[in-house]
Kinemage of the C-alpha trace (Angstrom):
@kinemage 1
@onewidth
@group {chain A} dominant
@subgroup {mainchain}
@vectorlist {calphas} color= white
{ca unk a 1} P -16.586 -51.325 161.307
{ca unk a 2} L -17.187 -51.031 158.004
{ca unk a 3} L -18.808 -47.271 158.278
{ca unk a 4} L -15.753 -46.352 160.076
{ca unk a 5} L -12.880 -43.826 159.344
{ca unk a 6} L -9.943 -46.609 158.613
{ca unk a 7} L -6.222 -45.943 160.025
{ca unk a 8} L -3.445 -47.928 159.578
{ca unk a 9} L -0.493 -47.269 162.020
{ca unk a 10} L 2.956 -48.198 161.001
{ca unk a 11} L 4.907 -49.228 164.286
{ca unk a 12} L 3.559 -51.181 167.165
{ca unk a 13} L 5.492 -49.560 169.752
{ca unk a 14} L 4.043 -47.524 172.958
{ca unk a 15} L 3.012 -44.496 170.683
{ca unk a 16} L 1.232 -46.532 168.357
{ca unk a 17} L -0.589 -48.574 170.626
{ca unk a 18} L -1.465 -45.367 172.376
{ca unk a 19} L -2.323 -43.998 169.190
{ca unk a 20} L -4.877 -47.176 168.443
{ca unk a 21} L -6.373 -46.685 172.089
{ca unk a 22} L -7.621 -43.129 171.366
{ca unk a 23} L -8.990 -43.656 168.082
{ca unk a 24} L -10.043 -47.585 168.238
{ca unk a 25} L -13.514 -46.849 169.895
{ca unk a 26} L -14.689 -44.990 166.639
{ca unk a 27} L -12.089 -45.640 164.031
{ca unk a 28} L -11.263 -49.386 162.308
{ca unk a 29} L -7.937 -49.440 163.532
{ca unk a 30} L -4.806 -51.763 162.117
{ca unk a 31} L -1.376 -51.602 163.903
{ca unk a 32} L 1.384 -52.885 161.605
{ca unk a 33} L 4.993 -53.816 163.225
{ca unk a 34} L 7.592 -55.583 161.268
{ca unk a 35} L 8.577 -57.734 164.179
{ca unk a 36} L 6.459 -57.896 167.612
{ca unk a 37} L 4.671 -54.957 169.759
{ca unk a 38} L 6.881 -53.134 171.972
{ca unk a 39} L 9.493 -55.448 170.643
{ca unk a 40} L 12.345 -52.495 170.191
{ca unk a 41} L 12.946 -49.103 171.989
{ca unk a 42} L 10.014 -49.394 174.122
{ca unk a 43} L 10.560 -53.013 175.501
{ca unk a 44} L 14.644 -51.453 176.356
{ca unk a 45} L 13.021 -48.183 177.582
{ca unk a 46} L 13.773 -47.114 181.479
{ca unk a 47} L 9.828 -46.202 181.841
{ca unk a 48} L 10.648 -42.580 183.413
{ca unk a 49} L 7.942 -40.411 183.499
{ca unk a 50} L 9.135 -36.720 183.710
{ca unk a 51} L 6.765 -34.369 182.084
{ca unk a 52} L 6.619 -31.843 183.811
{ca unk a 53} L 10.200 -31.430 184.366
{ca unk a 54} L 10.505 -32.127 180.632
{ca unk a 55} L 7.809 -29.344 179.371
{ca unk a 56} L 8.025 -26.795 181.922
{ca unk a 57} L 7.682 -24.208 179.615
{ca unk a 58} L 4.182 -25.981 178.649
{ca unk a 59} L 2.370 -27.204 181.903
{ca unk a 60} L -0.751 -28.132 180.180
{ca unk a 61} L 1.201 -30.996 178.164
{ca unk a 62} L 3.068 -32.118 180.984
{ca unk a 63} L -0.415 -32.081 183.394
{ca unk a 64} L -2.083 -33.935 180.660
{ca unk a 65} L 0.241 -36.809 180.900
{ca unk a 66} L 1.173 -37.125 184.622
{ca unk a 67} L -3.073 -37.336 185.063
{ca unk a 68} L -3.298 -40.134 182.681
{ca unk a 69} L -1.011 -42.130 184.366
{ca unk a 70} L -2.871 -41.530 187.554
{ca unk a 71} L -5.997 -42.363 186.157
{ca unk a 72} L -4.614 -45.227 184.570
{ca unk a 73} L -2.859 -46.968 186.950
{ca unk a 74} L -4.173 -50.011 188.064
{ca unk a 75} L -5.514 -50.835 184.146
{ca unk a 76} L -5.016 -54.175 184.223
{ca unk a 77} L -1.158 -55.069 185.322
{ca unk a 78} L -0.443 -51.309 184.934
{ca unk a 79} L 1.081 -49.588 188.043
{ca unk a 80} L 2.456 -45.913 187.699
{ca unk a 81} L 5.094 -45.938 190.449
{ca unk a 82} L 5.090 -41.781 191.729
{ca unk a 83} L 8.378 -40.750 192.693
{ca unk a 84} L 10.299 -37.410 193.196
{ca unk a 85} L 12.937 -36.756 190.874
{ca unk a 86} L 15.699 -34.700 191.824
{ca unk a 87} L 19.030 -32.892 189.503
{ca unk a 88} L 22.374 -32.755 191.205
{ca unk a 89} L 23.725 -29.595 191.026
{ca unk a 90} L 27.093 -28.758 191.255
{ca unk a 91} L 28.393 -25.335 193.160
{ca unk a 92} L 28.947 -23.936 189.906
{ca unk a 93} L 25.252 -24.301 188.973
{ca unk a 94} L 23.417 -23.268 191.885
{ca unk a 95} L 22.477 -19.466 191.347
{ca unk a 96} L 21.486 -20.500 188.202
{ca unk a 97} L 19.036 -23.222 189.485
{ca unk a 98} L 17.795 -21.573 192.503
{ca unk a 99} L 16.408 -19.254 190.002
{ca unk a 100} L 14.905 -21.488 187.566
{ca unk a 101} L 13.415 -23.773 190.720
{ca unk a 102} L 11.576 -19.929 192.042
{ca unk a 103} L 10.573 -19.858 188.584
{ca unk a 104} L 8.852 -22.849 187.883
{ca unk a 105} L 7.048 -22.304 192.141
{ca unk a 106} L 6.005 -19.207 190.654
{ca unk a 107} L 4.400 -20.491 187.476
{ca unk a 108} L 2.823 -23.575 189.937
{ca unk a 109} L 4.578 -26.287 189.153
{ca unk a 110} L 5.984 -28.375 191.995
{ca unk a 111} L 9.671 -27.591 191.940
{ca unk a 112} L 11.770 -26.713 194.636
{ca unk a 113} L 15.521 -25.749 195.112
{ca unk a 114} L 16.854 -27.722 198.328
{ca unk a 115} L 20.134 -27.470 199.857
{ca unk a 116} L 22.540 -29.673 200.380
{ca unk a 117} L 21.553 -30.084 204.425
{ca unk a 118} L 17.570 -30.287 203.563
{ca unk a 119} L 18.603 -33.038 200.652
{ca unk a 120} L 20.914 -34.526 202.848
{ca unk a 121} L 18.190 -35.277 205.532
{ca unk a 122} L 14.907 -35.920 202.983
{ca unk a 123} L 17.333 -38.605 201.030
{ca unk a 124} L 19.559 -39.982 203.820
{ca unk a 125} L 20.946 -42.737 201.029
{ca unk a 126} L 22.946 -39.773 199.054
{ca unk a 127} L 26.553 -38.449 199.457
{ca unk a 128} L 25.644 -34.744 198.827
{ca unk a 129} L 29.231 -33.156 200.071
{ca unk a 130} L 30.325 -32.395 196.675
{ca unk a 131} L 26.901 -30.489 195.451
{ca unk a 132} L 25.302 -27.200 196.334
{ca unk a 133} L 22.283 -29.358 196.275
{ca unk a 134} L 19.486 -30.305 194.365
{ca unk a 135} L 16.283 -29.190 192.125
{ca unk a 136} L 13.187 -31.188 193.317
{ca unk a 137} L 10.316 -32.333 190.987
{ca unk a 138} L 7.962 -33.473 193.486
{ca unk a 139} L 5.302 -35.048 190.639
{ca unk a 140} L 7.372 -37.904 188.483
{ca unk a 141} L 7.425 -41.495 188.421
{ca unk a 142} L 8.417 -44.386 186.533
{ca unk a 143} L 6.172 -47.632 184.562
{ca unk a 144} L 7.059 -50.513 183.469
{ca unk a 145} L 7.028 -49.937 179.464
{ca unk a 146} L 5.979 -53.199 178.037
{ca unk a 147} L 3.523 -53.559 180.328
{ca unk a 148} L 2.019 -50.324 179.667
{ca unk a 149} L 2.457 -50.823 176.020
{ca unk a 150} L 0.485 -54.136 176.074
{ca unk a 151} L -2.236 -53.034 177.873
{ca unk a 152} L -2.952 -49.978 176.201
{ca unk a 153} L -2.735 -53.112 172.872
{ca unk a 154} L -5.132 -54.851 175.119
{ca unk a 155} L -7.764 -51.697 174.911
{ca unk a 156} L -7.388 -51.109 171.680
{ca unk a 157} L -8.273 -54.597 170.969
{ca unk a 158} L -11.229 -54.546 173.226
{ca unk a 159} L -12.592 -51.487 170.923
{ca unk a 160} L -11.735 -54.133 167.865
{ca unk a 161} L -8.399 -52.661 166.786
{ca unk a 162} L -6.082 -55.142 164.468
{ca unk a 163} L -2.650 -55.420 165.232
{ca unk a 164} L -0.414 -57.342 162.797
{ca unk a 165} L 2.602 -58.689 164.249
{ca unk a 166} L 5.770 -59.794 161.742
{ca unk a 167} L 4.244 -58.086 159.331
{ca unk a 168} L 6.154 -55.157 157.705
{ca unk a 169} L 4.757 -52.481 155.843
{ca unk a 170} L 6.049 -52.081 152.286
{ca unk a 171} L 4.563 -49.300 150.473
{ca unk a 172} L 2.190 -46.518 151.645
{ca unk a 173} L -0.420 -46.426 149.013
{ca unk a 174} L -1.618 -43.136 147.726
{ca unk a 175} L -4.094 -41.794 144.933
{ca unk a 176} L -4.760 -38.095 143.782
{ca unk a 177} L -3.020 -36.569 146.335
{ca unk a 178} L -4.625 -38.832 149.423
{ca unk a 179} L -3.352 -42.211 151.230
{ca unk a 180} L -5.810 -44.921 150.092
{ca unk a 181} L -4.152 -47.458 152.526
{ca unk a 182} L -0.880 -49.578 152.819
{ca unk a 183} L 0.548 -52.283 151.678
{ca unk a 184} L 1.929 -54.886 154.182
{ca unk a 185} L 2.976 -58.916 154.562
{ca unk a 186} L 2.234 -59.137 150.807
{ca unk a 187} L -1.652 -57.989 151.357
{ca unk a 188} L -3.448 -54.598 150.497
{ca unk a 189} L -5.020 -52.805 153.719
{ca unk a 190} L -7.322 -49.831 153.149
{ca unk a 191} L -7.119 -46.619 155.126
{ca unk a 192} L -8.129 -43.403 155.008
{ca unk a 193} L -5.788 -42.332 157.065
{ca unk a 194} L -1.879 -43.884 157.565
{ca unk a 195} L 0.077 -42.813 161.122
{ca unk a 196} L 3.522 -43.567 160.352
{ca unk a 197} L 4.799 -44.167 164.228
{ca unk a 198} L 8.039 -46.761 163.174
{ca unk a 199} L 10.827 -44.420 165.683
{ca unk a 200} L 13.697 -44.098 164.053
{ca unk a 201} L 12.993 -45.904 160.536
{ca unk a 202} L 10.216 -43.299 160.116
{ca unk a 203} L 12.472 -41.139 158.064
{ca unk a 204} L 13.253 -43.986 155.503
{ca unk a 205} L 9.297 -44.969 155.409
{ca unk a 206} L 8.604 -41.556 154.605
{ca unk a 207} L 11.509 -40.730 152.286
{ca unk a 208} L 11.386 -43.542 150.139
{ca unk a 209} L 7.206 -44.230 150.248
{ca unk a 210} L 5.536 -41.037 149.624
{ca unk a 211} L 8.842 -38.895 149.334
{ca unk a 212} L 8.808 -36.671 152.764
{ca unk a 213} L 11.461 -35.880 154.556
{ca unk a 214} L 11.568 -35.032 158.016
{ca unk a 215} L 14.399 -33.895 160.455
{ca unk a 216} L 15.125 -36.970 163.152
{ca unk a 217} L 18.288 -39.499 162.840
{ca unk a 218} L 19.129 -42.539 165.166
{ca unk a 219} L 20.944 -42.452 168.396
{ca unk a 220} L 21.641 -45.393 170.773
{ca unk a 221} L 21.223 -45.213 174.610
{ca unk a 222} L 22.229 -47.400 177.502
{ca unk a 223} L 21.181 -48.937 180.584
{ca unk a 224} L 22.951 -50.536 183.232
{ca unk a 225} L 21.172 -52.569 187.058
{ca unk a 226} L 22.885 -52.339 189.758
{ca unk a 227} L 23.048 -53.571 193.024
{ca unk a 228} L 23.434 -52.067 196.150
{ca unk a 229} L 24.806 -53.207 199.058
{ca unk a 230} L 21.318 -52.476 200.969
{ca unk a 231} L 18.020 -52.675 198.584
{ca unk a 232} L 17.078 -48.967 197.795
{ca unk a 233} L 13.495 -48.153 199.477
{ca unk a 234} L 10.263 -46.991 197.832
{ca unk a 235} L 11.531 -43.536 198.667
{ca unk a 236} L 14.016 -43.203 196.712
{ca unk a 237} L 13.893 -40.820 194.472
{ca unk a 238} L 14.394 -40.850 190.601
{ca unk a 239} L 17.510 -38.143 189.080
{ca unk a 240} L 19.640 -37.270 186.514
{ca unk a 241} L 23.447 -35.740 187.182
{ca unk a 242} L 23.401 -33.008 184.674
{ca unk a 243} L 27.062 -32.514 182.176
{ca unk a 244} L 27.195 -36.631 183.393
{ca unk a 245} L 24.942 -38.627 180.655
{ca unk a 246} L 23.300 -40.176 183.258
{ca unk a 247} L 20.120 -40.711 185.294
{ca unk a 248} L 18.585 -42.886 187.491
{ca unk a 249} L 15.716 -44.394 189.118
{ca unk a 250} L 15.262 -47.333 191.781
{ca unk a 251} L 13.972 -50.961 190.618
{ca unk a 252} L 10.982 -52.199 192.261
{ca unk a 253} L 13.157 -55.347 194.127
{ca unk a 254} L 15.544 -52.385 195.405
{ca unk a 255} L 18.231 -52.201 192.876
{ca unk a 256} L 19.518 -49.347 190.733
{ca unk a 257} L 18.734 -48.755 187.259
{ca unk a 258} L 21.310 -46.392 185.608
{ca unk a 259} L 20.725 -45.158 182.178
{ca unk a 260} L 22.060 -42.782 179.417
{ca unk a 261} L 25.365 -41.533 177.426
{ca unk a 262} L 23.837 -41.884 174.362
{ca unk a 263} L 25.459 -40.433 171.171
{ca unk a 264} L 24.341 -40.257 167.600
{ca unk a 265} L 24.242 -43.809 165.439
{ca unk a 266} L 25.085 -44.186 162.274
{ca unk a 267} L 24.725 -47.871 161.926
{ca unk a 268} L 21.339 -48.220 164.096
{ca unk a 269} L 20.706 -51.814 162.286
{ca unk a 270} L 24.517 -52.915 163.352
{ca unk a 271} L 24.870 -51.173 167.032
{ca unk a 272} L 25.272 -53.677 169.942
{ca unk a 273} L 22.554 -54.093 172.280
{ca unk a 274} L 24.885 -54.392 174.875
{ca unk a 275} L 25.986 -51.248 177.015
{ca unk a 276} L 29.749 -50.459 176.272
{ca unk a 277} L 32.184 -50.794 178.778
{ca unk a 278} L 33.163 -46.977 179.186
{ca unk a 279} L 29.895 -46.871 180.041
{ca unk a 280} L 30.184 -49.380 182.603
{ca unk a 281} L 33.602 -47.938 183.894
{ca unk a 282} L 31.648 -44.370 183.690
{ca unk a 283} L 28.836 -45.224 185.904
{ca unk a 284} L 30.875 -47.184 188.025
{ca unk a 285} L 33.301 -43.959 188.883
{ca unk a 286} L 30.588 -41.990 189.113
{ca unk a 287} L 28.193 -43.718 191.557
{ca unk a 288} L 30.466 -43.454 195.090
{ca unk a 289} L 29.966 -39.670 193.784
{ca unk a 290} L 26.422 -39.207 195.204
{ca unk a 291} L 25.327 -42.769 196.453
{ca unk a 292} L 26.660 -43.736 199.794
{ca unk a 293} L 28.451 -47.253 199.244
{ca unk a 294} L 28.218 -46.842 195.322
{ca unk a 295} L 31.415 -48.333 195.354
{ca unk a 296} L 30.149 -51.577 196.504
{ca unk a 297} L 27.117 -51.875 194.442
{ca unk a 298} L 27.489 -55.357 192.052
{ca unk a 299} L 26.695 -55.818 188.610
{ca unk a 300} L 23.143 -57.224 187.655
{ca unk a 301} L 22.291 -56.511 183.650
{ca unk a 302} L 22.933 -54.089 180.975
{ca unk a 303} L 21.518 -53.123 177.616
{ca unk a 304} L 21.820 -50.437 174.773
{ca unk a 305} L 18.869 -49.436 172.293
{ca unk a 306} L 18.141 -47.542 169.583
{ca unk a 307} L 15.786 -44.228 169.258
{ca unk a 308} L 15.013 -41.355 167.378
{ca unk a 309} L 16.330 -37.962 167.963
{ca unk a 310} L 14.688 -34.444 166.463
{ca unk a 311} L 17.194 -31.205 166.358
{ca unk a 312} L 15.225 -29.445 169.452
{ca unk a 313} L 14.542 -32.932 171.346
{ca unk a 314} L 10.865 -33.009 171.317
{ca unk a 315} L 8.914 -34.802 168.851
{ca unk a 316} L 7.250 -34.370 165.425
{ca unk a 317} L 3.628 -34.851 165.613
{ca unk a 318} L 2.033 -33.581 162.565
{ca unk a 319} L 1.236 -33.751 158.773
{ca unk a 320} L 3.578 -33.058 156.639
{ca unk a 321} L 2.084 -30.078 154.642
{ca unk a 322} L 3.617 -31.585 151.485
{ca unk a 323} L 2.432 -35.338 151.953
{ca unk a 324} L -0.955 -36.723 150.832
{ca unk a 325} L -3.917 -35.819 152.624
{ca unk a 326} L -4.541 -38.207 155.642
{ca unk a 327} L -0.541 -38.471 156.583
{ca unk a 328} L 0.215 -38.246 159.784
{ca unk a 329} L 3.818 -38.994 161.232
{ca unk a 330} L 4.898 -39.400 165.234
{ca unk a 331} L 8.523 -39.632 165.717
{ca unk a 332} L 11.323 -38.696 167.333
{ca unk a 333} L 10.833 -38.661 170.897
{ca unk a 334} L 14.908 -38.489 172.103
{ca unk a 335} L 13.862 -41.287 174.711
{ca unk a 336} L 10.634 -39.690 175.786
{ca unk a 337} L 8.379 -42.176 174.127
{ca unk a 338} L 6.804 -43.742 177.059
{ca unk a 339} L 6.113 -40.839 179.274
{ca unk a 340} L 4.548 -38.670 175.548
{ca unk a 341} L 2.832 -41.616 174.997
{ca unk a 342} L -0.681 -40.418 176.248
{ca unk a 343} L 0.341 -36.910 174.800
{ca unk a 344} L 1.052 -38.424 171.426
{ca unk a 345} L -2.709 -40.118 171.166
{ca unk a 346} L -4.252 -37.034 171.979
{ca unk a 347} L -2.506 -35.019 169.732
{ca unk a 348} L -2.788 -37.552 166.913
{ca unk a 349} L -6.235 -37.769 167.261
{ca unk a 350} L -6.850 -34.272 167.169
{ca unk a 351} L -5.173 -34.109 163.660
{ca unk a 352} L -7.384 -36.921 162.359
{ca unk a 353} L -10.962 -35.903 163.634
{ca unk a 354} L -10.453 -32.359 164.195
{ca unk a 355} L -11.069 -32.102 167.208
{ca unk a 356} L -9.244 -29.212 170.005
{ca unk a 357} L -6.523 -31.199 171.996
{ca unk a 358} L -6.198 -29.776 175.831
{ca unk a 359} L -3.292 -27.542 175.207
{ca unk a 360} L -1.006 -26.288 172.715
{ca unk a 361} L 0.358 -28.685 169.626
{ca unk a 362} L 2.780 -25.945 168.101
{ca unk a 363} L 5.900 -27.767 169.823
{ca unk a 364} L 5.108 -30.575 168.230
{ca unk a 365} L 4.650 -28.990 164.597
{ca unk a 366} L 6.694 -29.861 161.683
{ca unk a 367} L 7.452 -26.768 160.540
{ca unk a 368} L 8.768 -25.836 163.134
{ca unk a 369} L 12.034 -26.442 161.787
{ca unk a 370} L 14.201 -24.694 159.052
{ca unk a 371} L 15.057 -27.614 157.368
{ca unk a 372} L 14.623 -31.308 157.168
{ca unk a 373} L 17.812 -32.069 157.018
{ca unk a 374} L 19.013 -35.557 159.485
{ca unk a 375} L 22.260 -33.629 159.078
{ca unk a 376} L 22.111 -31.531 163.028
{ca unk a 377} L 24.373 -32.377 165.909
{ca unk a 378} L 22.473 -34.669 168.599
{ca unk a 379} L 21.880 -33.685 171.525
{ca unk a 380} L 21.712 -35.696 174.832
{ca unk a 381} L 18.879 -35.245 176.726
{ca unk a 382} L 20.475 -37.039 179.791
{ca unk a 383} L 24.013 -34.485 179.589
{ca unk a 384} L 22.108 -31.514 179.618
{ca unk a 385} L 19.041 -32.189 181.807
């Protein structure tokens, strides 16, 4: 190892043990986390994987992702659960997403406007009478995200890969305009590379360590389990119920998993970790809405976590122009962490060994944005979708 390129990779959630996956089989790889891997937002993630749906404008990154977690299903405990994922649209909405489902055919991606009949008889568990119908994504799915995020640890460690748990980085350590390494649990690590990958403390890292500043500020989300008065059954399919901060997806013992209204947080260290109860109350008027019996389903567990949000909602993966050499940063994935994941690690490792990644990286660019400011109104991924 010692004739290796060294990285050091601040934040032992999914991204960075994606991250150390793609670059552990010909890098000396150490993972640093200030507490335990996947221990924060991607341990209280709802595992949704919606790519395509989510970068329909850019196929090839969506494609990229969906086909790893074919070909990676069954890695260990790993399953990749596919499931259609469908938008409710209201009557209002409906000329307006007929044309965007035509669109999407058009440019090949499987999307499909359905009425509220054809919805009605493909998903007999839905109340459909107040919609015009819905927008199918035929290719989505769901994972479970500590499991994915341990064994993708578990690879990296195969290919020798470090990870240092309770261990919090303290300093990045730089010299002549380059990263020499970091500076963690009260030892010196040497890298020629650092990936700063910590979610939504990445802005203080970089800030107060080697004095970049990048555009992404906390926001807490929520899930709620429900369950129905009859288990839901593999068909189910996943959604969202745009202008509602919600979506959903089934368990795999048949109950409900609600998640969303999430709003900006400006005490992300202090914020409950339970959902609130006008989130509760929300979800619980909203569900006879478009689930037959919703009004009967019982209470099983609820949660709130924390993530980072960017000003357009995708993430920054990139180096910061005005850092030292060897900087890279991935953040701010608006709840999107699991299902970028194998996006992330490609695109990461493209910046560090040059090579081409499979499709465009300009969404993910830094400067893509006029300033770098954590001062821009959030948006909700989950009320807009």
């Amino acid at each position: 190892m010692s004739d290796q390129t060294r990285v050091a990779i601040v934040g032992g959630g999914v991204t960075g043990c994606a991250i150390a996956r793609a670059l552990a089989p010909d890098h000396a790889v150490d993972v640093f986390d200030q507490g335990q891997i996947a221990g924060e937002a991607t341990a209280l993630a709802a595992g949704e994987i919606t790519m395509l749906s989510s970068y329909d404008d850019r196929p090839a990154i969506g494609w990229h992702a969906v086909e790893f977690f074919r070909d990676y299903d069954g890695t260990g405990t790993f399953s990749f659960a596919e499931r259609p994922s469908i938008g409710l649209i209201t009557p209002d909405r409906e000329e307006a997403k007929r044309r965007y489902a035509a669109r999407a055919a058009d440019n090949g991606l499987p999307v499909a406007f359905l009425d509220r009949e054809t919805a009605a008889g493909r998903y007999p568990r839905f109340d459909f009478s107040g919609f015009a119908g819905v927008v199918e994504h035929g290719v989505s799915g769901f994972v479970d995200p500590y499991t994915f995020a341990v064994t993708l640890q578990h690879d990296a460690e195969a290919d020798s890969a470090r990870f240092h748990t309770n261990t919090p980085v303290t300093d990045v350590l730089t010299d002549g305009g380059a990263v020499t390494g970091v500076e963690a649990g009260g030892e010196r690590y040497d890298a020629d590379h650092v990936i700063v990958a910590a979610g939504w403390r990445s802005r203080a890292v970089l800030s107060d360590q080697v004095n970049v500043e990048i555009p992404i500020r906390p926001y807490r989300t929520q899930c709620i389990v429900l369950e129905p008065e009859e288990p839901l059954p593999d068909s189910f399919p996943m959604g969202w119920y745009p202008g509602e901060h919600v979506y959903f997806r089934a368990e795999h013992n048949g109950d409900l998993l609600v998640g969303g209204w999430s709003f900006a947080e400006d005490d992300p260290e202090g914020a409950s970790s339970n959902a609130d109860e006008a989130f509760r109350r929300h979800v619980a008027d909203l569900l006879p809405t478009f689930l037959q019996n919703g009004d009967r389903a019982g209470y099983v567990d609820d949660w709130a976590g924390i993530d980072a949000a960017t000003p357009d909602t995708r993430p920054i993966l990139d180096t910061p122009a005005e850092g030292p050499d060897g900087l890279v940063v991935a953040t701010g994935f608006n709840g999107r962490g699991i299902m970028t994941a194998p996006v992330s690690a490609t695109v990461v490792r493209s910046l560090i060994t040059d090579e081409t990644a499979p499709f465009s990286t300009d969404p993910f660019a830094l400067d893509r944005f006029d300033t770098r400011s954590a001062d821009f109104e959030f948006i909700s991924i989950s009320a807009s979708e």
